[in-house]
C-alpha angles and dihedrals in degrees: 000000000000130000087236094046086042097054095040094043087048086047095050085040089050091048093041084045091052100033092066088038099059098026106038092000135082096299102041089104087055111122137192110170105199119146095164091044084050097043095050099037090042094050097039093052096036081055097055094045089054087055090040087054102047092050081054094045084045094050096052083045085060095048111021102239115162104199101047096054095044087050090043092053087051081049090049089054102042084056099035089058094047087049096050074040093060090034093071098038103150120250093025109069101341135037128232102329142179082212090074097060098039095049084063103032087051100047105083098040091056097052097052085053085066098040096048101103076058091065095037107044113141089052118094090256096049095048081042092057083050096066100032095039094127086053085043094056103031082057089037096053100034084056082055099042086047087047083049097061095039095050094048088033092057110009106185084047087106127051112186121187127275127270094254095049112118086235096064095046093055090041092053094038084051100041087049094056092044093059087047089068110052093048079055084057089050090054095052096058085045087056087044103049102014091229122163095213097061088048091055083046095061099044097049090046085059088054087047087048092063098060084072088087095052089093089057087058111108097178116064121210093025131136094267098042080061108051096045088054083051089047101045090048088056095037093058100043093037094062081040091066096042101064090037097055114064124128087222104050092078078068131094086237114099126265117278084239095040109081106034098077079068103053094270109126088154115098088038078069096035084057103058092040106129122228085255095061080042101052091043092058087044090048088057092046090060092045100044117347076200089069100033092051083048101053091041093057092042091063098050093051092042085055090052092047101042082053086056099056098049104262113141141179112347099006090051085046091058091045093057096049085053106054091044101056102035094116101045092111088066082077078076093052120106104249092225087064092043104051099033111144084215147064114272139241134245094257086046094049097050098051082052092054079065092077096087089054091042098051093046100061088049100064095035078070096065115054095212099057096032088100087066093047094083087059108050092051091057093042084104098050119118120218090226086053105244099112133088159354092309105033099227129168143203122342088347087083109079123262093231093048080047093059103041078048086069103031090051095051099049099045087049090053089047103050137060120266137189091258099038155012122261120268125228117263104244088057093049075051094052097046087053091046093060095043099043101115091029108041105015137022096266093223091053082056097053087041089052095052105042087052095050098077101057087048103117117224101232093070112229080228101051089112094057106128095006131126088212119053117216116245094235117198115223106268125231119208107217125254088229086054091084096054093048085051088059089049092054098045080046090052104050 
């Protein structure tokens, strides 16, 4: 297991722990009555979380970025319904009031309202929500703003069911799971791009899950009333200053969380990429541009792919290095071979074969790139057995190898090289089409060529082993995309 899955699974073990404790457990019967305590620590930190999530909300304004908008407005929410809650505290302000439970009981399931393209993604209104976020949080926050003032204008407006209803049992089981996941996805992203502030994300956001049984506590002021108001407050500001404090956010590249809601996991990878990775992909700049271009573009494609089919965090990660560095061994290839403008011999050939072992030794010496090692030496493989330098077949060959195989192939066959002009597309799919079972794993295939047409043609790694980064514009993947990828699956 990872270290990220380790710590987040140990974090999730250490709430739960606390939560019975303090709420069935031997401190359930615990009690602190302090209106006045509640009312000043609830509003003060409600208060900071408000401003926390609007610098959050602000920065994804500035650089478009979906996902964390639409994560900062749930945010907004989920510190907006404790303040009104602290607001009409009784005994403060207000006496007795229905206001006090629903603000709480209401907080959670509103924010994963708003949350809720973020759970369903890869759905149409999901993708819809990717391209209209700004429409989605101005109308979700306005709805909340609007809840705030009922509920404090006419606090006993809204009854919501007892803590012992079936209802609010499901609710807070389901809230709680909800939350859950997003702090998962979190968690991801932290495993892709190695960035801390995804990884602070998704641990705050386990503190926030567990306020989604507030609305199942009976007994105000007990041990465990106490301690899920202290956990949703540092839950909330906590995932607000993950996402806020990123050495990279301050630059023109997208957010490591952006892109990802639209099928762009790649400058979350980008991202996380260490100087070595980096210096590997300048190195073959400086020895062929055609190469480096190659392996960048490879890469990109392979992550898509390797979405597609389902890999995530680490796995996808590995993927990605992979793919990127498949040809490093290439740094070991006589340039008058490489960059020969002509077919080449058998000798030649065969010197060239050399580049998987090559390039896996390479990474083994670097332990963090030596995961991605096994794969590069198999990129060559053939499912029918008949590739190198192993001879695998079948599924013995890795997934990952399998996928680079593909995306290597076909961005070979695309693009201009020094001993031939690029071929069209339709005939790169065709010559897939009739090697897929021989030379390449025929789902990977289908997979491959369903993914190439929403591929956008400023690559999100353009900027891999450069001293300059590309400012690279949010891309929008277009509405029609999803009717030529029909097409294609219909096609093959």
């Amino acid at each position: 297991m990872s270290f990220g899955r380790a710590a987040w699974t140990t974090m999730v073990l250490a709430t739960a722990v606390v939560s019975i404790a303090t709420l069935v457990g031997p401190f359930a019967t615990s009690t602190w009555v302090q209106p006045e305590l509640l009312f000043s620590i609830t509003t003060v930190a409600a208060a900071t979380c408000v401003v926390a999530a609007t610098t959050v909300m602000a920065l994804a304004d500035r650089r478009n970025m979906a996902e964390v908008g639409l994560l900062g407005s749930a945010l907004m929410v989920a510190s907006v319904m404790p303040l009104v809650h602290g607001l009409v505290t009784p005994d403060v302000l207000y006496e007795d009031n229905a206001a006090f439970r629903a603000s709480s009981f209401l907080a959670l399931p509103v924010a994963v309202a708003v949350a809720s393209p973020l759970l369903f993604r890869t759905s149409a209104f999901g993708r819809w929500a990717a391209r209209r976020w700004r429409d989605w949080t101005l109308l979700a926050l306005l709805a909340v703003f609007v809840l705030g003032a009922v509920v404090v204008f006419y606090p006993n407006a809204i009854v919501v069911p007892g803590p012992r209803d079936p209802f609010t049992l499901v609710m807070s089981f389901g809230m709680a799971a909800a939350m859950l996941s997003l702090s998962l996805r979190q968690l991801g992203l932290f495993e892709l791009g190695r960035r801390p502030s995804n990884f602070i994300a998704s641990i705050s956001i386990v503190l926030l899950a567990a306020t989604a049984l507030l609305p199942l506590v009976d007994t105000p002021y007990s041990a465990g009333f106490w301690w899920l108001h202290l956990s949703g407050s540092l839950g909330v500001f906590g995932a607000c200053i993950g996402m806020v404090v990123s050495k990279r956010l301050s630059q023109s590249a997208q957010d490591i969380l952006a892109p990802v809601l639209v099928r762009e996991p790649l400058v979350a990878f980008e991202l996380g990429l260490s100087p070595v990775v980096h210096q590997f992909v300048a190195d073959l700049e400086m020895k062929d541009e055609i190469t480096r271009d190659h392996v960048v573009r490879t890469g990109e494609l392979a992550l898509r792919v390797g979405e597609r089919m389902g890999m995530r965090g680490r796995e996808l990660r590995r993927l990605g290095l992979a793919a990127m560095l498949h040809d490093v061994g290439k740094l070991h290839t006589p340039n008058e071979i490489l960059k020969k403008p002509a077919s080449l011999t058998a000798d030649e050939y065969e010197i060239i074969k050399n580049h998987p072992v090559d390039g896996e030794r390479m990474l083994l010496a670097e332990a963090s790139l030596a995961e991605a090692a096994p794969i590069v030496r198999s990129h060559h493989e053939r499912v029918d057995g008949r590739g190198y330098p192993d001879g695998l077949v079948g599924d013995a060959i890795p997934l990952p190898s399998r996928i680079i195989a593909v995306c290597d192939a076909v961005d070979a066959m695309t693009h201009d090289r020094q001993y031939r002009k690029a071929m069209p597309m339709q005939m790169a799919f065709a010559i897939l089409r009739e090697h897929a079972g021989s030379q390449w794993d025929p789902e990977v295939v289908k997979q491959v060529m369903l993914t190439l047409p929403a591929v956008p043609s400023v690559s999100r790694l353009d900027a891999v082993g450069r001293a300059d980064e590309a400012d690279l514009d949010a891309i929008e993947i277009p509405d029609d995309v999803t009717e030529l990828l029909e097409a294609v699956d219909a096609e093959i």
